[in-house]
C-alpha positions in Angstrom: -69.0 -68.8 -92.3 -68.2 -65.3 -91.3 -70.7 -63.2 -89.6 -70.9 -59.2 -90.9 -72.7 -57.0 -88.1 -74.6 -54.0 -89.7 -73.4 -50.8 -88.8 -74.9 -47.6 -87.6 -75.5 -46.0 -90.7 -76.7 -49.7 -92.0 -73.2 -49.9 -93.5 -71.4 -53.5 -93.9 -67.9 -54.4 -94.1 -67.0 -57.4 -96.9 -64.7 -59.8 -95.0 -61.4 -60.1 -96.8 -61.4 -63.7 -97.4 -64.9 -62.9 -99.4 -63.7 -60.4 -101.0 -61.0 -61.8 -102.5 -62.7 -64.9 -103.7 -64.9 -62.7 -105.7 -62.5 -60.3 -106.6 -64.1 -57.1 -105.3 -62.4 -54.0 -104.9 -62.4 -50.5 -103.6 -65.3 -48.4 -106.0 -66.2 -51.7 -107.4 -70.0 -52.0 -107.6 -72.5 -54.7 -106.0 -76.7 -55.3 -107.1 -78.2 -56.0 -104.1 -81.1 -58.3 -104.8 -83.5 -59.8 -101.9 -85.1 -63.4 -101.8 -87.4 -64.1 -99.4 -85.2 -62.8 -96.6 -81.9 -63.3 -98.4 -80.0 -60.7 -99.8 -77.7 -61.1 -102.0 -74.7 -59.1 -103.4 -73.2 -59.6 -106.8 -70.4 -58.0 -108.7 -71.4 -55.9 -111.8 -69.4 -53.8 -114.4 -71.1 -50.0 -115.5 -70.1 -49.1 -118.8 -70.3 -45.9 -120.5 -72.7 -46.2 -123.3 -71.1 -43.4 -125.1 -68.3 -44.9 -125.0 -69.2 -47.9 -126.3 -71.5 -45.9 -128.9 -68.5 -44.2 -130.3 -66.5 -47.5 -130.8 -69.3 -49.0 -132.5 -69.3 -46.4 -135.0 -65.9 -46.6 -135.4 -66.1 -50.4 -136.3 -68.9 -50.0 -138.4 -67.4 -47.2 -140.7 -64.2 -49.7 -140.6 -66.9 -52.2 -142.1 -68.1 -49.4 -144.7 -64.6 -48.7 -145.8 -63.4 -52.2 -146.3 -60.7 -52.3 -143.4 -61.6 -55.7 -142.6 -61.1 -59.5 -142.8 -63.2 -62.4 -143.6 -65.3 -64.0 -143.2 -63.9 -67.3 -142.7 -64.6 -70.9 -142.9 -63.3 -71.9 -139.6 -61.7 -70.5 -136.7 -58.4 -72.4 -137.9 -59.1 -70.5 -140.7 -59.2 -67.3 -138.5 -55.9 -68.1 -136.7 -54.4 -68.6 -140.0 -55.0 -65.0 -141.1 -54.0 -63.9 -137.7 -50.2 -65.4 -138.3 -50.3 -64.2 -141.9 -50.9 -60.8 -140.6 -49.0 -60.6 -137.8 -46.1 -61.8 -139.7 -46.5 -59.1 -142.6 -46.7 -56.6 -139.5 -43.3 -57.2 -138.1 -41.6 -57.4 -141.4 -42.3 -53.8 -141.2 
């Protein structure tokens, strides 16, 4: 198991091998949670809520305005659609 020495500014460095196993990057970010007198580091995503606002609006006035499919009966059902649509799509 590697070892990690704390630095002077109480700064770590992530060994590489961990690193890649989890897939963590440069400017990726890390919750640091404490058990007992554990800590533990875990990989999270930020996501603009904004963002995410604005493309929820967008979906639902798709909704509103009919620029949907479905619902269906199965997901074979689903997949069906998908080809059907796809196929219509290259035509063009």
């Amino acid at each position: 198991m590697p070892l990690v020495k704390v630095k002077e500014k109480f700064q770590v460095t992530l060994p590489a091998a961990i690193r890649q196993k989890v897939g963590v990057d440069v400017g990726d970010l890390l919750e640091a949670t404490v058990q007992g007198k554990r800590i533990t580091f875990t990989p999270k995503v930020a996501v603009d809520r904004a963002f995410v606002e604005q493309r929820l609006a967008e979906g639902l006035e798709d909704v509103k305005k009919g620029r949907v499919y479905g619902p269906f009966s199965s997901a074979k059902a689903l997949v069906r659609s998908l080809h059907h649509e796809s196929r219509k799509l290259k035509k063009r």
